[in-house]
C-alpha positions in Angstrom: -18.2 2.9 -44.5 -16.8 0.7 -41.4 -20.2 -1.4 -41.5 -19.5 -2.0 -45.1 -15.4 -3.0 -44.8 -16.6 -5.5 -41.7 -18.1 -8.0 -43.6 -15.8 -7.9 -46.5 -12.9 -8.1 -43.9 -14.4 -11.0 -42.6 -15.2 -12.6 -45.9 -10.9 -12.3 -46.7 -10.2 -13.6 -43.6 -12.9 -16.9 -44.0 -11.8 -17.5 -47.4 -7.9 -17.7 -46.2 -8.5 -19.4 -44.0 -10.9 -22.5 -45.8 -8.2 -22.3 -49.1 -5.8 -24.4 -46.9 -7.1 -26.9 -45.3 -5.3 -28.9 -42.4 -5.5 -32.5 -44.3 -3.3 -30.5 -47.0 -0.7 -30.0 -44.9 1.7 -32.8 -43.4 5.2 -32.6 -41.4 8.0 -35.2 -40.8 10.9 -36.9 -41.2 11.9 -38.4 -44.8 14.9 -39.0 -47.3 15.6 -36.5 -50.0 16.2 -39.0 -53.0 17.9 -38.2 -56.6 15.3 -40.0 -59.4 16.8 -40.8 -62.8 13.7 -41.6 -64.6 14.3 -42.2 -68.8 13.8 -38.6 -69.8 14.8 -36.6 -67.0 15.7 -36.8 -63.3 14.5 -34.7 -60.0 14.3 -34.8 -56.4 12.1 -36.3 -54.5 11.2 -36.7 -50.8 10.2 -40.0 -49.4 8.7 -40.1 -45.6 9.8 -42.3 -42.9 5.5 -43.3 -44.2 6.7 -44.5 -47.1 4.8 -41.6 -49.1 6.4 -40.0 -51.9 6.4 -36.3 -52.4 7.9 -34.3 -55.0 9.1 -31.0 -54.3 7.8 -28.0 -56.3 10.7 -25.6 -56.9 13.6 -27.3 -54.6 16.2 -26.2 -57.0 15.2 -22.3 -56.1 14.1 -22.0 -52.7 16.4 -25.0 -50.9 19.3 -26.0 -53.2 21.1 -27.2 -50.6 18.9 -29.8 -50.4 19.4 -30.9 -53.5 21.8 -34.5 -51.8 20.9 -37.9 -52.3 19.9 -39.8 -49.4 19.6 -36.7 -47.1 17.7 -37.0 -44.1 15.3 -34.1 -43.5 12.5 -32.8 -41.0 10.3 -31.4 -43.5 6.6 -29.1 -43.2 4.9 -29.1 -46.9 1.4 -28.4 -48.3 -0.1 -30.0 -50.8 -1.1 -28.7 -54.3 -4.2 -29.3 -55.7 -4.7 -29.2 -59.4 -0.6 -29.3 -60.4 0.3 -32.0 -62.5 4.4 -32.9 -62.9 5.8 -34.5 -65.3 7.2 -37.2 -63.3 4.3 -38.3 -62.0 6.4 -39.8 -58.9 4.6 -38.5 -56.1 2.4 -36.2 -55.0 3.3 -32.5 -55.6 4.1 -30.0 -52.9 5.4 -27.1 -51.4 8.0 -26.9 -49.2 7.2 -24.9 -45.8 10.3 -25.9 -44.1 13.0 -28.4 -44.6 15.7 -28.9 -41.6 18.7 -31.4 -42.1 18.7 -33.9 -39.6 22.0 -35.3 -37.8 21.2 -38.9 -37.5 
């Protein structure tokens, strides 16, 4: 039974571990920004890069982010095959955002 569970453990673990790549992930400092587009209007993170990100589910996990011109410290993932609306940036996830005094 153990020699069966091995490789299958393994297999989990390899598979975990190749769904997330390390090019999908980036960290920072950027400016939440409020976007009034025509139809609607969202947050948006723009790096000190110049890249533009937009937030999947800001409003639930970090509504206190949710200021215009707030400076942040910010970990995020991308997320393949997730298409917004907005089409502003590209979509994320937010790891971690930390408000920065500056």
């Amino acid at each position: 039974m153990k020699r069966l569970l091995y490789p299958i453990i393994v297999g989990i673990i390899l598979m975990i571990l190749t769904s997330c790549s390390i090019t999908d992930m980036h960290s920072g400092k950027g400016t939440i920004l409020y976007i009034q587009m025509v139809e609607n209007s969202f947050y948006g993170l723009l790096s000190d890069d110049g890249e533009q990100y937009e937030i999947l589910f800001l409003e639930t996990e970090y509504p206190e982010f949710m200021v215009d011109s707030l400076r942040v410290g910010y970990r995020i993932k991308e997320l393949e095959d997730v298409v917004s609306l907005n089409q502003w940036g590209t979509v994320v996830e937010a790891l971690s955002l930390v408000e920065l005094e500056e």
